[in-house]
C-alpha positions, 0 to 999 in steps of 0.5 A: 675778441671783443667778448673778451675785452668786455670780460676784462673791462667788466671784471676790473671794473667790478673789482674796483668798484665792489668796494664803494657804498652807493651812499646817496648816488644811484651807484656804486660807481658814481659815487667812487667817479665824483669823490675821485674826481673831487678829491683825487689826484688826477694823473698821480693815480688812478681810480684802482689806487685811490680806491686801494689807498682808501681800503688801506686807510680803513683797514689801518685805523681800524687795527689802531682804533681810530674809528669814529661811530657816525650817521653818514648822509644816507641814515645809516651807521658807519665810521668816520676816520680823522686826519690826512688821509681819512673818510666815510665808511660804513659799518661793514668798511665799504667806501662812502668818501675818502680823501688824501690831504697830505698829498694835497698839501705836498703837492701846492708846496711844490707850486709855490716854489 
């Protein structure tokens, strides 16, 4: 039984996080967890979907050509997107940052009222 749960909680994990560049933290998973944290929407969606958002945000902008050749923070080449939903990714498309803006604008509107 617990075998089988550590399978399941290792092949979720490795299914969201395979997608991130380690960027300048020591892993993969602790750059997704800080930009989640930083620029996710806690309890709107988890760490799954705002990875999936951002693959979805690159993969879009990719086919419109809205790609902005960049140096990220670590040296090396790679793609900034522009606009509301936008981020840094590297040259093969994986994850550095990603942020969701509108959502963000939305949601304070909604506090104001």
């Amino acid at each position: 039984m617990i075998i089988k749960a550590d399978y399941n909680y290792g092949k979720k994990y490795y299914k969201t996080y395979r997608h991130y560049d380690k960027g300048t933290f020591k892993s993969r998973a602790q750059n997704a967890k800080y930009h989640y944290k930083k620029h996710g929407v806690k309890g709107r969606y988890s760490v799954k979907r705002y990875t999936q958002r951002a693959r979805t945000t690159f993969k879009a902008n990719k086919r419109r050509g809205n790609l902005e050749k960049v140096r990220l923070s670590n040296g090396k080449k790679g793609y900034r997107v522009r606009g509301k939903n936008g981020g840094y990714y590297t040259k093969r498309g994986k994850i550095v940052s990603y942020h969701n803006n509108k959502y963000r604008k939305e949601k304070s509107k909604r506090r104001r009222r």
